[in-house]
Kinemage of the C-alpha trace (Angstrom):
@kinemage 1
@onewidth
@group {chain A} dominant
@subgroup {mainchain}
@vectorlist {calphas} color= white
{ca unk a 1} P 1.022 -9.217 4.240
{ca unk a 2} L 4.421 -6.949 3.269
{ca unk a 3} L 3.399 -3.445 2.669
{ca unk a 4} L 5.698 -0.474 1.370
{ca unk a 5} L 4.205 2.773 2.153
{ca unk a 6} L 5.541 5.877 0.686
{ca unk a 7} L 4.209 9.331 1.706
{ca unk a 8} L 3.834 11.063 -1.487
{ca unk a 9} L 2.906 14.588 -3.106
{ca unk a 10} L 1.495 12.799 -6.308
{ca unk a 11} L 1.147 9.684 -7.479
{ca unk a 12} L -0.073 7.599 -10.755
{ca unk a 13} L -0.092 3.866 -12.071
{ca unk a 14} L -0.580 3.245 -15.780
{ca unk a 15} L -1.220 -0.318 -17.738
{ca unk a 16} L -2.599 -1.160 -20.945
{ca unk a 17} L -5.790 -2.807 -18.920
{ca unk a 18} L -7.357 0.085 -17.650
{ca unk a 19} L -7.360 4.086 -17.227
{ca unk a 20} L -4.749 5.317 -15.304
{ca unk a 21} L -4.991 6.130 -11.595
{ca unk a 22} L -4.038 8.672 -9.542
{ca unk a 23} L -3.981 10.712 -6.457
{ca unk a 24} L -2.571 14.052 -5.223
{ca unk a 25} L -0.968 14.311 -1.701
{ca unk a 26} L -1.707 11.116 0.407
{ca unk a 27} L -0.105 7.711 0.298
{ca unk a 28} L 1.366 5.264 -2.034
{ca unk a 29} L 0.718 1.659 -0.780
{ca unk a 30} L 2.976 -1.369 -2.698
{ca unk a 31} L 1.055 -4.620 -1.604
{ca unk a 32} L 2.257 -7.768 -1.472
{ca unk a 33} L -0.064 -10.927 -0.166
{ca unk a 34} L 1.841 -14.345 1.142
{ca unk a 35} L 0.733 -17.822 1.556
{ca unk a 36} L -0.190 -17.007 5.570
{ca unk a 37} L -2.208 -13.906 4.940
{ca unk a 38} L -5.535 -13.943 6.619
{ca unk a 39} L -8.543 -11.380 6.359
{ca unk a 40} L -7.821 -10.101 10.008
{ca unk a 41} L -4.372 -9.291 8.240
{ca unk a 42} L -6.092 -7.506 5.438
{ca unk a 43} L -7.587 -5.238 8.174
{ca unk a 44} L -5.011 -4.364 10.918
{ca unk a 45} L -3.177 -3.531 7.126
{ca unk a 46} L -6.134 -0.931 6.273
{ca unk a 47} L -6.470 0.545 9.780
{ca unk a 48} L -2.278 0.922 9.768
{ca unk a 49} L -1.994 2.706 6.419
{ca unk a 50} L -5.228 5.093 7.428
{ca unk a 51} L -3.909 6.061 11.052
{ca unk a 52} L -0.462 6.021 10.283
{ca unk a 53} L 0.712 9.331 11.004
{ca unk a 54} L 3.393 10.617 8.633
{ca unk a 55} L 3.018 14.186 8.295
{ca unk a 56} L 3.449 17.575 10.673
{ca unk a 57} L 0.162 18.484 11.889
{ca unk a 58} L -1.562 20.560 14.729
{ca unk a 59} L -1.016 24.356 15.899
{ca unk a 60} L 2.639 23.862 14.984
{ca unk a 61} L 3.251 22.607 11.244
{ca unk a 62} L 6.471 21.969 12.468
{ca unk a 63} L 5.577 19.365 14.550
{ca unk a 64} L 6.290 16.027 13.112
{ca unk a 65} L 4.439 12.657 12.750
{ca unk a 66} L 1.053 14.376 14.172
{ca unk a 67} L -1.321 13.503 11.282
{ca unk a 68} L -2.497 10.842 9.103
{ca unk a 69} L -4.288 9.952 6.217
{ca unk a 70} L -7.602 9.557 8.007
{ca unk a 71} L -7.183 12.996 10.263
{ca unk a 72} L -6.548 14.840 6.959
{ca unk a 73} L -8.579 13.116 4.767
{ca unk a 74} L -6.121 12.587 2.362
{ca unk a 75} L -5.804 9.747 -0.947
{ca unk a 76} L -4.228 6.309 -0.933
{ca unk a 77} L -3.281 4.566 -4.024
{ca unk a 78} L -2.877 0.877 -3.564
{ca unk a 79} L -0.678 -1.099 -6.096
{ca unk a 80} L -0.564 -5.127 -5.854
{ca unk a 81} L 2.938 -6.473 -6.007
{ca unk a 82} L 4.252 -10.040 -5.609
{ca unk a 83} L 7.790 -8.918 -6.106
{ca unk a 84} L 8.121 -8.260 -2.352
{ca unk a 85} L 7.791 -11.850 -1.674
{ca unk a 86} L 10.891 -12.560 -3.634
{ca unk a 87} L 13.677 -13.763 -1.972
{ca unk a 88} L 17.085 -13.827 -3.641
{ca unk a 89} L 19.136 -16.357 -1.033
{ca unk a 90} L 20.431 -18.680 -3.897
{ca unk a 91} L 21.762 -17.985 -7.384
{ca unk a 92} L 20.810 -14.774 -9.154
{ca unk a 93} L 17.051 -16.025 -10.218
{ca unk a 94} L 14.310 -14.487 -7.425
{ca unk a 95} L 11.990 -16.780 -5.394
{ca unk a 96} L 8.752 -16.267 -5.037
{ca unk a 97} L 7.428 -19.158 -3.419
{ca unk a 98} L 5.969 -17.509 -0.413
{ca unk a 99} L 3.825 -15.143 -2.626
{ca unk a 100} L 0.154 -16.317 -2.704
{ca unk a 101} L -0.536 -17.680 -5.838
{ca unk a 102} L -2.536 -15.472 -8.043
{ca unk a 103} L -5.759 -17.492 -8.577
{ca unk a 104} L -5.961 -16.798 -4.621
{ca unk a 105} L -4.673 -13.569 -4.489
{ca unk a 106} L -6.207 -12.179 -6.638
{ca unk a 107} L -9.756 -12.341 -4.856
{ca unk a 108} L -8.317 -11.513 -1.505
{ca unk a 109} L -6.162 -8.247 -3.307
{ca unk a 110} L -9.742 -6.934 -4.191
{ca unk a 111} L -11.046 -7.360 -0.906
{ca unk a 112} L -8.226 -5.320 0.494
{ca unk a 113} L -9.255 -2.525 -1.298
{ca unk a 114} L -12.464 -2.963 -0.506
{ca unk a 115} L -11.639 -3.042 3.010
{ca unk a 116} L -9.667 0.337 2.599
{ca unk a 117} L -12.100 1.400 0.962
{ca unk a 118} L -14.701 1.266 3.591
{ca unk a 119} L -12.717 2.072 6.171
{ca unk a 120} L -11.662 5.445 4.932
{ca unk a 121} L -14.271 8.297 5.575
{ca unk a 122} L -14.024 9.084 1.396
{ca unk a 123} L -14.331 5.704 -0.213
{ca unk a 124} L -13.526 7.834 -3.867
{ca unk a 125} L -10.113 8.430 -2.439
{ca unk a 126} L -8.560 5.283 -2.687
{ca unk a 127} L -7.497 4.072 -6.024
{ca unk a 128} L -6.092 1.109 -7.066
{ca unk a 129} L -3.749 -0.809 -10.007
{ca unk a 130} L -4.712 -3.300 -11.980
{ca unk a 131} L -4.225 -6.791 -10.259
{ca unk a 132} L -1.412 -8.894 -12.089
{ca unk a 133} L -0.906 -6.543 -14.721
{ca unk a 134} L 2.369 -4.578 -16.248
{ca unk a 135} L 2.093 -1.356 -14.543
{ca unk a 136} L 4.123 1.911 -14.428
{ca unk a 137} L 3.828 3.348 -10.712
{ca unk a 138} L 5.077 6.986 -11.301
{ca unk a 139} L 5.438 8.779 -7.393
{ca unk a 140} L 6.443 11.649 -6.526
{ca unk a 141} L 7.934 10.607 -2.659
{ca unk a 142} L 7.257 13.218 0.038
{ca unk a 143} L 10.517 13.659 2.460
{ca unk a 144} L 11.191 10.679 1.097
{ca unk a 145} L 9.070 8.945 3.678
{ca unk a 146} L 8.986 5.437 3.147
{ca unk a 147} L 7.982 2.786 5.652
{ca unk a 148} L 7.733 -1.212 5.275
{ca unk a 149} L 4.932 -3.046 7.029
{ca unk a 150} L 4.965 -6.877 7.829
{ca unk a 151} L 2.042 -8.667 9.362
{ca unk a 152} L 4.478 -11.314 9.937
{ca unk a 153} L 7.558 -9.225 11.609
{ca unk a 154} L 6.408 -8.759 15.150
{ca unk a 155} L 8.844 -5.861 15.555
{ca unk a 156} L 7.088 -3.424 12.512
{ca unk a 157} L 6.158 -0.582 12.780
């Protein structure tokens, strides 16, 4: 599983599917699911973008990467995106051959957020996109703070 998380003061994803969805201050999570991905994936994924700490915290605001979403209870937004299983090795066309396919992504994409979900101590605060859909994902990146997560990269963070 390839994860982009972006620490963000707002963010939003529109589509012609569904009502838009949004959060304040919390995270932005682009999620991409490959052919390898298992559920114990899916939940070392949830627990990292919960405890991941990414923002000042204790006595000292000033002190950075003290606090997390969890220890500040803040929102996640979770947006499903193949595109970071594309590989552009050859020619100018992208690869995405080690993306799951979507009839099986699909089903596991909603259990990630249902695994988020549960996990965090305010289900209501994590919102999601619109699986396999057109979407705008309008952020407003905090910092910028942006960090990738790879299930299969042994040396992520």
């Amino acid at each position: 599983m390839r994860l982009v998380i972006q620490r963000v003061t707002s963010g939003c994803v529109t589509c012609a599917e569904a009502p838009p969805a949004s959060i304040q201050k919390g995270l932005v999570v682009l999620c991409g699911l490959g052919r390898n991905d298992t559920i114990e994936d899916m939940k070392r994924c949830a627990q990292k973008i919960l405890t991941l700490r990414l923002w000042p915290g204790g006595e000292d605001a000033q002190q950075q990467w003290k606090a997390s979403v969890s220890s500040q209870n803040l929102e996640v937004l979770l947006v499903s995106q193949f595109t970071l299983y594309g590989s552009a090795r050859k020619g100018t066309k992208p690869d995405f051959h080690a993306a799951l396919h979507p009839d099986k992504a699909r089903p596991m994409y909603e259990q990630f957020v249902d695994i988020v979900k549960r996990k965090h101590s305010s289900p209501d605060k994590v919102k999601s996109g619109v699986f396999g859909a057109m979407m705008q994902v309008d952020i407003s990146n905090d910092g910028p703070v942006t960090i990738v997560y790879d299930t299969e990269n042994k040396f992520a963070v």
